[in-house]
PyMOL Python script that loads the backbone (N, CA, C, O; Angstrom):
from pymol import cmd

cmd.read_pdbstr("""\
ATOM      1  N   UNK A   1     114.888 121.534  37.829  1.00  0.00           N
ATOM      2  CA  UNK A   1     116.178 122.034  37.456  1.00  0.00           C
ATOM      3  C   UNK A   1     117.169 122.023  38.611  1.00  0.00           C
ATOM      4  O   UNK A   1     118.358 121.709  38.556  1.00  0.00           O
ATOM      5  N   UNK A   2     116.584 122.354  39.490  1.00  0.00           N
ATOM      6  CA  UNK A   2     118.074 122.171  40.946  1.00  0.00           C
ATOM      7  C   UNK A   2     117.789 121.087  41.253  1.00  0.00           C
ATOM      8  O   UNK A   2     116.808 121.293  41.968  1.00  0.00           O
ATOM      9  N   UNK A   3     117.997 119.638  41.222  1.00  0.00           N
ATOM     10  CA  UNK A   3     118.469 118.398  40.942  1.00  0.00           C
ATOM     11  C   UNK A   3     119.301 118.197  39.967  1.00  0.00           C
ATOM     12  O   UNK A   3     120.114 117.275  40.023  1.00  0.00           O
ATOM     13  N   UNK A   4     119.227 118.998  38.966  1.00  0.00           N
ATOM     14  CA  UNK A   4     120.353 118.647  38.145  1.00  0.00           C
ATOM     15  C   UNK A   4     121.432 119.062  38.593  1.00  0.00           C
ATOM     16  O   UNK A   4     122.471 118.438  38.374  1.00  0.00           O
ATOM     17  N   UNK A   5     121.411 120.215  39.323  1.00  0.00           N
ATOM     18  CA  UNK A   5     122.959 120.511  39.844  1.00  0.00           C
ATOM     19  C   UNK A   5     123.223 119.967  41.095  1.00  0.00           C
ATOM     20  O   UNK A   5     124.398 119.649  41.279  1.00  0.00           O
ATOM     21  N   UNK A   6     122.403 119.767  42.047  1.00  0.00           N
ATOM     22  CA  UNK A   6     123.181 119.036  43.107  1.00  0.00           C
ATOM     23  C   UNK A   6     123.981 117.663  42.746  1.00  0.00           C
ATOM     24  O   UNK A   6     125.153 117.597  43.115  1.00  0.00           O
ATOM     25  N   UNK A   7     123.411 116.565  42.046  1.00  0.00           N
ATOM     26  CA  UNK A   7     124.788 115.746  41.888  1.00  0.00           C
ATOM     27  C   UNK A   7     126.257 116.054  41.349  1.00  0.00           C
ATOM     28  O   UNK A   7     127.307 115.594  41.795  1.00  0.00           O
ATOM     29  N   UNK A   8     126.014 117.322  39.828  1.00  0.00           N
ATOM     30  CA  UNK A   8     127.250 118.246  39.737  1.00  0.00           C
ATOM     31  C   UNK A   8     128.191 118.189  40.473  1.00  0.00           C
ATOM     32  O   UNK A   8     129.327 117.763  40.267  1.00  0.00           O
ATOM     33  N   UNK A   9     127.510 118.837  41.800  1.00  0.00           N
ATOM     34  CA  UNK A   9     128.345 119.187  43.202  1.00  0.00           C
ATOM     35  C   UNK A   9     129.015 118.505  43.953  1.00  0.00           C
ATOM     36  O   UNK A   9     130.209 118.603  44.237  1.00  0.00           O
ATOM     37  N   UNK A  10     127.809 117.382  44.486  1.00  0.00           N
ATOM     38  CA  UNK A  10     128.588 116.053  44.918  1.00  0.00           C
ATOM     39  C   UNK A  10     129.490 115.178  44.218  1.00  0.00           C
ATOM     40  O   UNK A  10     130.129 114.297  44.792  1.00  0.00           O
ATOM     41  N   UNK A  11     129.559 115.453  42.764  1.00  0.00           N
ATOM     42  CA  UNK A  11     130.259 114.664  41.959  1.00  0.00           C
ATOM     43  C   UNK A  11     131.931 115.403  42.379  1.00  0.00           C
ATOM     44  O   UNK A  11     132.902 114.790  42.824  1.00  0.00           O
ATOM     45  N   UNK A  12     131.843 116.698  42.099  1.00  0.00           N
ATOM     46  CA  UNK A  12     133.651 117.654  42.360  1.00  0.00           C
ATOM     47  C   UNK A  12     133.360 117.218  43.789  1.00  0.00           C
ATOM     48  O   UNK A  12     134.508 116.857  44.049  1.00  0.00           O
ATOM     49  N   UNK A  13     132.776 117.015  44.755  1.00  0.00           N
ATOM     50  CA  UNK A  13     133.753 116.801  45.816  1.00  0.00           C
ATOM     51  C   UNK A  13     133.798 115.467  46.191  1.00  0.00           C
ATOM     52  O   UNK A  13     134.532 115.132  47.120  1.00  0.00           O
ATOM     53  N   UNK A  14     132.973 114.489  45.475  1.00  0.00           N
ATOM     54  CA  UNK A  14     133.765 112.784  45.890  1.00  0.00           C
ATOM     55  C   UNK A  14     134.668 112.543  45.122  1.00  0.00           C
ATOM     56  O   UNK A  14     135.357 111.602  45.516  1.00  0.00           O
ATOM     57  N   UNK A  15     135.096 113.133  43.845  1.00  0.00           N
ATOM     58  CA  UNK A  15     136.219 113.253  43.402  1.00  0.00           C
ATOM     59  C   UNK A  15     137.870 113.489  44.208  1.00  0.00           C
ATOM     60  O   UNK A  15     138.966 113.454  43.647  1.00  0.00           O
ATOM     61  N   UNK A  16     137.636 113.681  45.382  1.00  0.00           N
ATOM     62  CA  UNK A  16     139.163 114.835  45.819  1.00  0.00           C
ATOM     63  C   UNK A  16     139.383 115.741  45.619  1.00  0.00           C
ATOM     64  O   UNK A  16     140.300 116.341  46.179  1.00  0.00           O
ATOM     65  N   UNK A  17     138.326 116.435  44.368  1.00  0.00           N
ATOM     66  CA  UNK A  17     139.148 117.796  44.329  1.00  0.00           C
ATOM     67  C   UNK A  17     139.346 119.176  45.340  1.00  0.00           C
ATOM     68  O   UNK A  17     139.927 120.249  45.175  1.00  0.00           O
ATOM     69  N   UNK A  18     138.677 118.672  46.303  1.00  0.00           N
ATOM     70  CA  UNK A  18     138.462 119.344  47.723  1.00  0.00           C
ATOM     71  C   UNK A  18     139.040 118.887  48.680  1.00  0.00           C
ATOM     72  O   UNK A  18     138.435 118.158  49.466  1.00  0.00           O
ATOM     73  N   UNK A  19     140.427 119.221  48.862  1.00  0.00           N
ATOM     74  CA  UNK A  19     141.667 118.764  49.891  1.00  0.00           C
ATOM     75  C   UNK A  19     142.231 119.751  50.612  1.00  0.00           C
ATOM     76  O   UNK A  19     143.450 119.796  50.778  1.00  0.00           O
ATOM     77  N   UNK A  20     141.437 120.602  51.091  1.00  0.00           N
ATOM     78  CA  UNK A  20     141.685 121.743  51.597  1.00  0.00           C
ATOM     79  C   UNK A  20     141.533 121.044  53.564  1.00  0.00           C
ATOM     80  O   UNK A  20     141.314 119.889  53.929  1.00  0.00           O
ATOM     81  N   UNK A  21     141.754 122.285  54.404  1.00  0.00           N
ATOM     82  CA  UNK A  21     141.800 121.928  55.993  1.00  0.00           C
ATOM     83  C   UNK A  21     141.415 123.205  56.501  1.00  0.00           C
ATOM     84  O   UNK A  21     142.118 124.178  56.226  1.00  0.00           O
ATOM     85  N   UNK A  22     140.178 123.358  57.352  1.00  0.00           N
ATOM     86  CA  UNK A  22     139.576 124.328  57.556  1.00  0.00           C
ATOM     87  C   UNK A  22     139.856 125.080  58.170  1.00  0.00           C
ATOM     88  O   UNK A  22     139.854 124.386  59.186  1.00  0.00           O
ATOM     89  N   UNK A  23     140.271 126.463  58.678  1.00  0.00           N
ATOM     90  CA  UNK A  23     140.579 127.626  59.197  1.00  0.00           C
ATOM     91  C   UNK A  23     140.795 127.175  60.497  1.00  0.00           C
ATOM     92  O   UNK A  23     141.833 127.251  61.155  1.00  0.00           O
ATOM     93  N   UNK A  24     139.602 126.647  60.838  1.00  0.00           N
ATOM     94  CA  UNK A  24     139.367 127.038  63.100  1.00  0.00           C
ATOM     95  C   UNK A  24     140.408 125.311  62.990  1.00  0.00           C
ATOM     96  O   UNK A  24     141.169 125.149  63.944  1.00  0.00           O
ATOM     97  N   UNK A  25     140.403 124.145  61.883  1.00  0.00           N
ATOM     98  CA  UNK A  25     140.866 123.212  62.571  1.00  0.00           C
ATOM     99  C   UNK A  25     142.586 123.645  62.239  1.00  0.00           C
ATOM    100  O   UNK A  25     143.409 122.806  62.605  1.00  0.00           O
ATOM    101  N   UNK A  26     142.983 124.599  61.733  1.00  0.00           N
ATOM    102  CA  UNK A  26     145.035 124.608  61.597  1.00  0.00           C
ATOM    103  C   UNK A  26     144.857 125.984  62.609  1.00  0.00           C
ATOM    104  O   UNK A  26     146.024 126.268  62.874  1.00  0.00           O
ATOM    105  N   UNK A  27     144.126 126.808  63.185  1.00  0.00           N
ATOM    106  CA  UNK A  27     144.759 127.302  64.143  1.00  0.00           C
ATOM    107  C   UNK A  27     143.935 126.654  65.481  1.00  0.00           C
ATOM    108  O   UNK A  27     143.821 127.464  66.401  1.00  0.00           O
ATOM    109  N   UNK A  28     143.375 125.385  65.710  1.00  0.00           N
ATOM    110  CA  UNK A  28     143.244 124.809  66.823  1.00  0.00           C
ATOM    111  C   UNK A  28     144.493 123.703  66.985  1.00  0.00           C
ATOM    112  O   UNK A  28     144.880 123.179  68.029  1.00  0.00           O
ATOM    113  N   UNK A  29     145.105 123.473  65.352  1.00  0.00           N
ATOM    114  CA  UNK A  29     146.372 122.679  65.577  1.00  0.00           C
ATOM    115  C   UNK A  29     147.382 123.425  66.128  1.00  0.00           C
ATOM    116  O   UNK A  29     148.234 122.807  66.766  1.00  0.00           O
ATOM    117  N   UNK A  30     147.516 125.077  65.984  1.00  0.00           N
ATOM    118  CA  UNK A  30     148.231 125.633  65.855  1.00  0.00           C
ATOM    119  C   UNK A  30     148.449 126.073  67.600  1.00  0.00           C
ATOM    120  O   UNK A  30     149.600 126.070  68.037  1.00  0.00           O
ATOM    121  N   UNK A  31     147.533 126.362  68.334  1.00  0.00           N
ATOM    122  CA  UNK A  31     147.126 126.504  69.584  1.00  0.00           C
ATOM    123  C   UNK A  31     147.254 125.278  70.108  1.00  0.00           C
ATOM    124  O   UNK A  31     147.830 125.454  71.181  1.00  0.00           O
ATOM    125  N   UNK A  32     146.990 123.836  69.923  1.00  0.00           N
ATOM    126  CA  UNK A  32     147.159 123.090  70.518  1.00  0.00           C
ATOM    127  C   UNK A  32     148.661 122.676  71.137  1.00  0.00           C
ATOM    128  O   UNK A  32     148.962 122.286  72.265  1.00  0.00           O
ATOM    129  N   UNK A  33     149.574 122.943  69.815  1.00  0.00           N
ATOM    130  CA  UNK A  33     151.123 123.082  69.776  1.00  0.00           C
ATOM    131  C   UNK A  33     151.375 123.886  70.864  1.00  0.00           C
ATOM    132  O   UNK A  33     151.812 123.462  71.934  1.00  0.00           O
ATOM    133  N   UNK A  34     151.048 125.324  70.561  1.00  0.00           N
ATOM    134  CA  UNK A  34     151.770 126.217  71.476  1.00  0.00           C
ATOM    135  C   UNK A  34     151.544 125.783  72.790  1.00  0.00           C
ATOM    136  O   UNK A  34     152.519 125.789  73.541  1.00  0.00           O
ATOM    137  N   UNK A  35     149.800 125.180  73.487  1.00  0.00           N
ATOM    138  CA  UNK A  35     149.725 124.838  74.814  1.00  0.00           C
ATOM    139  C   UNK A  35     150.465 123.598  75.077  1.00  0.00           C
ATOM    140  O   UNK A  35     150.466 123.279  76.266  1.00  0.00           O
ATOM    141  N   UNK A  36     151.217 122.661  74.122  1.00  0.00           N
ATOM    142  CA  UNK A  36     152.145 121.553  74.771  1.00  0.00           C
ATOM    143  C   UNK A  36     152.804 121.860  74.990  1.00  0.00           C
ATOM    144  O   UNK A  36     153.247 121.545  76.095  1.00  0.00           O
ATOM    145  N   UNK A  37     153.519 122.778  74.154  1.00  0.00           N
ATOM    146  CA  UNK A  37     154.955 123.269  74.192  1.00  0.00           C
ATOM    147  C   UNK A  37     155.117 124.086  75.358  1.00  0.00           C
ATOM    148  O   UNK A  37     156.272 124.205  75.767  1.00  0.00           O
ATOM    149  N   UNK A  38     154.171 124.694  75.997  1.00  0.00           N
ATOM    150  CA  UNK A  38     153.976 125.843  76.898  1.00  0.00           C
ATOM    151  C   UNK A  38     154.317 124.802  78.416  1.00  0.00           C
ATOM    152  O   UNK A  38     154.969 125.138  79.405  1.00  0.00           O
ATOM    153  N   UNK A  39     153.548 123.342  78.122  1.00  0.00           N
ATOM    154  CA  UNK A  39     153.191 122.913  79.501  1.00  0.00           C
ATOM    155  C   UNK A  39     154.331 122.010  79.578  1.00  0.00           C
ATOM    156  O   UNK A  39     154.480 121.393  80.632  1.00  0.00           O
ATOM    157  N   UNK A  40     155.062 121.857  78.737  1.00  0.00           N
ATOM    158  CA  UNK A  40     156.207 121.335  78.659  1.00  0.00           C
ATOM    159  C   UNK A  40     157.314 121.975  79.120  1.00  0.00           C
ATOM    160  O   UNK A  40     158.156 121.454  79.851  1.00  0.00           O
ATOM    161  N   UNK A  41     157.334 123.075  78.719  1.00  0.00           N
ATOM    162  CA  UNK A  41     158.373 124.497  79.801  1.00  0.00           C
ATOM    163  C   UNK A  41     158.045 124.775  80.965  1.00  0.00           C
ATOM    164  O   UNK A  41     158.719 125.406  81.779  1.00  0.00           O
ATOM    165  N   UNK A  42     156.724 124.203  81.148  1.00  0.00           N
ATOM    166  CA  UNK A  42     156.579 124.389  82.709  1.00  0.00           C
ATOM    167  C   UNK A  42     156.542 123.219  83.694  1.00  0.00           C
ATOM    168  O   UNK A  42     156.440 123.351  84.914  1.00  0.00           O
ATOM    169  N   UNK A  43     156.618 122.262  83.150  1.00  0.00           N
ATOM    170  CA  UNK A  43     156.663 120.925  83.746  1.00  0.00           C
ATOM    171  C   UNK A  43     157.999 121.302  85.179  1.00  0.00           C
ATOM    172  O   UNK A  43     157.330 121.070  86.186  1.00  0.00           O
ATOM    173  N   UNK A  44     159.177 121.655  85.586  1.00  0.00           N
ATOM    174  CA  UNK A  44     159.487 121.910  85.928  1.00  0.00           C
ATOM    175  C   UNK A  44     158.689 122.782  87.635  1.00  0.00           C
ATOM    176  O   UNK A  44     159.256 122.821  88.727  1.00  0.00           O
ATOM    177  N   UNK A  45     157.755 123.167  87.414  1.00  0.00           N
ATOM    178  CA  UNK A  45     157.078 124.318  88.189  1.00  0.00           C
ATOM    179  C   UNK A  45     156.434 123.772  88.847  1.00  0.00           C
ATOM    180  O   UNK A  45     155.966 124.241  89.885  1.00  0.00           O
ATOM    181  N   UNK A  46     156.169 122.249  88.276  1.00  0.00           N
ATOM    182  CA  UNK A  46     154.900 121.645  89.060  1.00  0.00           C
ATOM    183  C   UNK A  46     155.110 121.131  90.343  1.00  0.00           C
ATOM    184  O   UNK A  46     154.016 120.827  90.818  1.00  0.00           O
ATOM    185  N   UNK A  47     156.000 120.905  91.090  1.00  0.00           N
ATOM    186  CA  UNK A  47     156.425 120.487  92.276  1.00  0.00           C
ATOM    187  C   UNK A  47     155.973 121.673  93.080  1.00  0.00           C
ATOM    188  O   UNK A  47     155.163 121.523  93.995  1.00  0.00           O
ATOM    189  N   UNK A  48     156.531 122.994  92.729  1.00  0.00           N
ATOM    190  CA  UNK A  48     156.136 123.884  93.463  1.00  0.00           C
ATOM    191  C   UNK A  48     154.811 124.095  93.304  1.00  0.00           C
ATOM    192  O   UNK A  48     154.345 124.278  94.429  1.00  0.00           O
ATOM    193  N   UNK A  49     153.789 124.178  92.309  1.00  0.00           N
ATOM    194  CA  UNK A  49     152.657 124.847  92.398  1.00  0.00           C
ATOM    195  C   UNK A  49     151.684 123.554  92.904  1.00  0.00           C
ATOM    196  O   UNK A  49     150.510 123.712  93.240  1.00  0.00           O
ATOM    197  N   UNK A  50     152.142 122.695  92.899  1.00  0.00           N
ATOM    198  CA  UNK A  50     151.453 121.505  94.133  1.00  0.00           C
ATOM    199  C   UNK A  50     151.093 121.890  95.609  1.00  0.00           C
ATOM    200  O   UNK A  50     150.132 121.935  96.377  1.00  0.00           O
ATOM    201  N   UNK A  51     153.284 122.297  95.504  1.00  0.00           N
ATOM    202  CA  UNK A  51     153.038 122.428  97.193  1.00  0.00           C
ATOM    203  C   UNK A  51     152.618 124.081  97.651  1.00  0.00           C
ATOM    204  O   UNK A  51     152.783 124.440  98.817  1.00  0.00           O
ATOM    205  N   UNK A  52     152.111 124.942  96.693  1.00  0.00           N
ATOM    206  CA  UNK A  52     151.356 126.026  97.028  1.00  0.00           C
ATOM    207  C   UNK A  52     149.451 126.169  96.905  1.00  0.00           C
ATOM    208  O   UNK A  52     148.697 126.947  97.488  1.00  0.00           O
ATOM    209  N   UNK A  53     149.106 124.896  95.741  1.00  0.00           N
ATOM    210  CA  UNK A  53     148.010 125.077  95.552  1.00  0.00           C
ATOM    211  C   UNK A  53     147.303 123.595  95.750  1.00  0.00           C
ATOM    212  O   UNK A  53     146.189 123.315  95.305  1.00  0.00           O
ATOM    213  N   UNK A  54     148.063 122.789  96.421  1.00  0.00           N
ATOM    214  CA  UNK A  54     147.949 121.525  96.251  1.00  0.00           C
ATOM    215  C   UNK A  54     148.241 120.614  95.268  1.00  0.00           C
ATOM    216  O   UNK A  54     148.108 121.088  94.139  1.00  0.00           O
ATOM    217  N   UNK A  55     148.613 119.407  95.310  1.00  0.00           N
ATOM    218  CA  UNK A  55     149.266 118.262  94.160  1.00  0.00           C
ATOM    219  C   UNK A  55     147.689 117.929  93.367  1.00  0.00           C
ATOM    220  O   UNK A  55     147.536 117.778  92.155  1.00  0.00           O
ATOM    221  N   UNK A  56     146.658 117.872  94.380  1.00  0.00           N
ATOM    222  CA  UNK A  56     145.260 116.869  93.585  1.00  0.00           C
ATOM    223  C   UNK A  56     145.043 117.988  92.086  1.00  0.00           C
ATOM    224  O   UNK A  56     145.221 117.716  90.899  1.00  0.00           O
ATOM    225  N   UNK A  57     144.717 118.939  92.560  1.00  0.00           N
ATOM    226  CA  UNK A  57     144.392 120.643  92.095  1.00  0.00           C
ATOM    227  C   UNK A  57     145.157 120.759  90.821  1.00  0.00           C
ATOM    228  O   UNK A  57     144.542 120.826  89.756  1.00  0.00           O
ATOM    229  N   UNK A  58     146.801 120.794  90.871  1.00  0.00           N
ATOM    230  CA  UNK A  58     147.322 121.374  90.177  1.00  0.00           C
ATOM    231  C   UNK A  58     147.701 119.655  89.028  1.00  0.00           C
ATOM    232  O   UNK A  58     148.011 119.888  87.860  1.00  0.00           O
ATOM    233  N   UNK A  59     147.634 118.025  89.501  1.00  0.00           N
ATOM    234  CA  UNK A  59     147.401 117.298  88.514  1.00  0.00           C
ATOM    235  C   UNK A  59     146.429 117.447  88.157  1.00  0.00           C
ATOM    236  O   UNK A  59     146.600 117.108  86.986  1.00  0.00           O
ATOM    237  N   UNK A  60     144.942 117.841  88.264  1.00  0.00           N
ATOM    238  CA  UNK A  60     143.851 117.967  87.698  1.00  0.00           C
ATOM    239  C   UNK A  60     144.105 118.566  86.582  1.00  0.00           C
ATOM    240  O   UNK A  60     144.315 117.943  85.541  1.00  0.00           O
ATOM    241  N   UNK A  61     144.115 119.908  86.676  1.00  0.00           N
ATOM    242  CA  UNK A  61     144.664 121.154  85.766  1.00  0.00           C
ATOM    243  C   UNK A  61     145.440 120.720  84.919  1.00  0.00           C
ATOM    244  O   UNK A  61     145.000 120.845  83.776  1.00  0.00           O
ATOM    245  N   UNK A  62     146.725 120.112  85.020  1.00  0.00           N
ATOM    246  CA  UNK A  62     147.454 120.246  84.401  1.00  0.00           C
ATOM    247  C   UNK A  62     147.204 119.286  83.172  1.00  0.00           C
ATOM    248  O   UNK A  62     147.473 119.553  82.001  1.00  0.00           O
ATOM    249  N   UNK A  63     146.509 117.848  83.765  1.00  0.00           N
ATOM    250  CA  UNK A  63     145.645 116.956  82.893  1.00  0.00           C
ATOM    251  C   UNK A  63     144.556 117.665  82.190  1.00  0.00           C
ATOM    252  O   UNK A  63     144.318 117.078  81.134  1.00  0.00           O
ATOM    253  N   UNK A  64     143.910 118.549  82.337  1.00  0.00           N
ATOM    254  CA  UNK A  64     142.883 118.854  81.811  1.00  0.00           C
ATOM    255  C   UNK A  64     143.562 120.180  80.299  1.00  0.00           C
ATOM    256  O   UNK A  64     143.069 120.592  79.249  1.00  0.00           O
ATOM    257  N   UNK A  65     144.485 120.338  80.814  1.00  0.00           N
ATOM    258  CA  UNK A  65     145.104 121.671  80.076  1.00  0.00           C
ATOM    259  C   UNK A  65     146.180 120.346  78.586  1.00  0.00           C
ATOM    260  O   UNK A  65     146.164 120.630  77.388  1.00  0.00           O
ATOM    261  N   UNK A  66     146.654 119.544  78.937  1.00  0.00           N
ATOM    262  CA  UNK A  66     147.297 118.613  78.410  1.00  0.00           C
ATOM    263  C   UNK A  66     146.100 118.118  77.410  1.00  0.00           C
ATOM    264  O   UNK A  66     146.133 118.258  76.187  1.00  0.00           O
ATOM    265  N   UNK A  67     145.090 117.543  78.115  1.00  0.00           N
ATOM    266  CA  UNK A  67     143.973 116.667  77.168  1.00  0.00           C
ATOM    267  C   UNK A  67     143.350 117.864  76.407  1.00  0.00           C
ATOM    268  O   UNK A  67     142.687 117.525  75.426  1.00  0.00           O
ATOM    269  N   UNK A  68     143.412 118.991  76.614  1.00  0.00           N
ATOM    270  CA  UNK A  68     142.903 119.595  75.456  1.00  0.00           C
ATOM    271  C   UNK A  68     143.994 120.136  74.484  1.00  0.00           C
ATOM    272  O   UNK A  68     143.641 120.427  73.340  1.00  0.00           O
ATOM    273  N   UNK A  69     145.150 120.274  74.817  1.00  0.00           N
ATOM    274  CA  UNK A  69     145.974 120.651  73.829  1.00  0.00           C
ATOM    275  C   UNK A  69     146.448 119.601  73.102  1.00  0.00           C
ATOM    276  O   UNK A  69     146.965 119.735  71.993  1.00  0.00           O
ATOM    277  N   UNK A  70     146.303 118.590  73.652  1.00  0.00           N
ATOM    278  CA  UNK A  70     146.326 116.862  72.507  1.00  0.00           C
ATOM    279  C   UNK A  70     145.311 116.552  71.850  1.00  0.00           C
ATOM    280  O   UNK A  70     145.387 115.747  70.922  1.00  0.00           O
ATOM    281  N   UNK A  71     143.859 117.294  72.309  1.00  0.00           N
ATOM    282  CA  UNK A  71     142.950 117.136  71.044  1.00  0.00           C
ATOM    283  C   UNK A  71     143.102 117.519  69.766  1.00  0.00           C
ATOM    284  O   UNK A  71     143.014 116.919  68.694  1.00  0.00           O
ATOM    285  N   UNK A  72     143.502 119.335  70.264  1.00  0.00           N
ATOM    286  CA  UNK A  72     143.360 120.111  69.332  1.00  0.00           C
ATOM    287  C   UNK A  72     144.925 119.577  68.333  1.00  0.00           C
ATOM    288  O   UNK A  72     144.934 119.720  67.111  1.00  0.00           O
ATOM    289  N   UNK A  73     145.907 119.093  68.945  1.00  0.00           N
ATOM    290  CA  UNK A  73     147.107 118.620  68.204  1.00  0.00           C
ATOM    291  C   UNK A  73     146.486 117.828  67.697  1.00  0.00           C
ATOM    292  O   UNK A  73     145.841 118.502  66.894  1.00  0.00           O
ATOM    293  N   UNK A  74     146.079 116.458  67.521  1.00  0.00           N
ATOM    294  CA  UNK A  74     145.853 115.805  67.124  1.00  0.00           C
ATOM    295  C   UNK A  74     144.364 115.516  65.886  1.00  0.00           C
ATOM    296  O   UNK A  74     144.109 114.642  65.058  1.00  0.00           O
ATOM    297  N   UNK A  75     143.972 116.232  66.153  1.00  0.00           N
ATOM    298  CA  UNK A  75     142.837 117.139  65.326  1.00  0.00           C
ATOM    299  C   UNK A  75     143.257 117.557  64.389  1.00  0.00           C
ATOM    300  O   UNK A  75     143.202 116.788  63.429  1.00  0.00           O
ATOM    301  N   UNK A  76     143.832 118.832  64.163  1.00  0.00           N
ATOM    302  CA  UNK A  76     145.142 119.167  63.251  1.00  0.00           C
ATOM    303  C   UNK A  76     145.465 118.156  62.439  1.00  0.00           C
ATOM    304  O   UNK A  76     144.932 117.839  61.376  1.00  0.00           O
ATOM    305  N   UNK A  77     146.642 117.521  63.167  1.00  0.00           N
ATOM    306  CA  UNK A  77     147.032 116.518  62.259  1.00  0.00           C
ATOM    307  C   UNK A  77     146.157 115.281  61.599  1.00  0.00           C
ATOM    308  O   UNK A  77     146.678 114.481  60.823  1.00  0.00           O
ATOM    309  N   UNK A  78     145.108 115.230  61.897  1.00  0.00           N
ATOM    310  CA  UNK A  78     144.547 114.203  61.351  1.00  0.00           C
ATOM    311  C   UNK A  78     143.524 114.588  60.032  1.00  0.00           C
ATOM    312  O   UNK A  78     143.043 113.974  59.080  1.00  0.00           O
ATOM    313  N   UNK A  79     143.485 116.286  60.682  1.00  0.00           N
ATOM    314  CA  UNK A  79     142.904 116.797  59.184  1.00  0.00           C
ATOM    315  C   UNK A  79     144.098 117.083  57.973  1.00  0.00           C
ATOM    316  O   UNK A  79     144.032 116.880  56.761  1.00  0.00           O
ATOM    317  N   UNK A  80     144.827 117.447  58.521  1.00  0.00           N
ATOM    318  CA  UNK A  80     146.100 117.406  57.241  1.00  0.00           C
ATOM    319  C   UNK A  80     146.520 116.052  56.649  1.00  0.00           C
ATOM    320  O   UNK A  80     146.821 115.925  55.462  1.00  0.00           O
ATOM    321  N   UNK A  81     146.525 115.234  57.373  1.00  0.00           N
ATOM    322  CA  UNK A  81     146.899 113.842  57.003  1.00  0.00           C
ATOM    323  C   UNK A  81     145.732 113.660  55.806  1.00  0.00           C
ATOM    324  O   UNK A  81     145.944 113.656  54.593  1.00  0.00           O
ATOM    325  N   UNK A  82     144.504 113.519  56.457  1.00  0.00           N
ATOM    326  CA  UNK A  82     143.443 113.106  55.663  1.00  0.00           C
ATOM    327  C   UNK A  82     143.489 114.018  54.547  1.00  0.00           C
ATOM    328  O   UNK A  82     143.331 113.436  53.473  1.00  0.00           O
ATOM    329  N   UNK A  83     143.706 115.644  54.436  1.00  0.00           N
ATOM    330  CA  UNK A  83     144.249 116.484  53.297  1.00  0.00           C
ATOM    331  C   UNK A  83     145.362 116.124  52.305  1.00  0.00           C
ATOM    332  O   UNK A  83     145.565 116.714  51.244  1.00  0.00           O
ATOM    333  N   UNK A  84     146.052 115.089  52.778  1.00  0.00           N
ATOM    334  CA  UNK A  84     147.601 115.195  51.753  1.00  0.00           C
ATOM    335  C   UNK A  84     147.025 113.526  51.282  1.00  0.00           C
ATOM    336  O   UNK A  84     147.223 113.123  50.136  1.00  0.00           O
ATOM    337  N   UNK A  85     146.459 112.845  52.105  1.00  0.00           N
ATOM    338  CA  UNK A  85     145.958 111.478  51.628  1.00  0.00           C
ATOM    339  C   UNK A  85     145.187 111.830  50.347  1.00  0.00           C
ATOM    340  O   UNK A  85     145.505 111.357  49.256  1.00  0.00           O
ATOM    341  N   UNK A  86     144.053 112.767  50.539  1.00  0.00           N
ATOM    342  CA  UNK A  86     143.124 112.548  49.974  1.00  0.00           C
ATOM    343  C   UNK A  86     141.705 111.579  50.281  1.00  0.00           C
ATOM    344  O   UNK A  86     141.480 110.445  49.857  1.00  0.00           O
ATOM    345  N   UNK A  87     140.921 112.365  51.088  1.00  0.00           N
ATOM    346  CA  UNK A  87     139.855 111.906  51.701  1.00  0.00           C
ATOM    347  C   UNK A  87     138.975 110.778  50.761  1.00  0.00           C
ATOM    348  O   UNK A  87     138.466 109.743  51.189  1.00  0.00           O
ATOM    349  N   UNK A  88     138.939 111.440  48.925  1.00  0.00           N
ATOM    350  CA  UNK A  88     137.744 110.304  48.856  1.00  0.00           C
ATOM    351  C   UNK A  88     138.514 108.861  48.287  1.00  0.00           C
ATOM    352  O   UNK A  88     137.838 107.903  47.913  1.00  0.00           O
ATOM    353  N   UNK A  89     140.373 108.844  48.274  1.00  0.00           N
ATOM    354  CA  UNK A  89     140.720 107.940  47.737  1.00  0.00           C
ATOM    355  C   UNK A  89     140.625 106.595  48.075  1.00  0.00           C
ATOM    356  O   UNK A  89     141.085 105.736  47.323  1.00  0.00           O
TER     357      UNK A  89
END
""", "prot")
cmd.dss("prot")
cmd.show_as("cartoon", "prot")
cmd.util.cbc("prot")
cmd.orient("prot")
């Protein structure tokens, strides 16, 4: 008897009818935004916090703080995209 319902299951969701975008991935889009936007207002600062903490140091950082807030942006959007597309179309 539970074989009969697992294809059920798989049947509603290769359908599309499951176009939803999961919790942790729209507020990792949502966080990813705020840290561009953040490092973008500070872009300005970076001359100085070079010449206080060093240039190697503070491009490291600032690359490393960038590549994760472009994951999580881009993450985001690629689950919404794939949401408004429609994944099994």
């Amino acid at each position: 008897m539970a074989t009969t319902a697992e294809p059920e299951e798989s049947n509603q969701t290769s359908t599309g009818a499951n176009r939803s975008v999961s919790v942790w991935t729209m507020l990792g889009f949502i966080a990813g935004c705020a840290i561009l936007i953040v490092a973008a207002i500070n872009l300005p600062n970076l001359g100085r916090w070079g010449d206080e903490h060093g240039n190697v140091l503070v491009f490291l950082c600032f690359f490393l703080v960038m590549s994760i807030g472009g994951r999580w942006f881009w993450a985001g959007v690629d689950a919404l995209w794939g949401a408004i597309r429609g994944k099994g179309n």
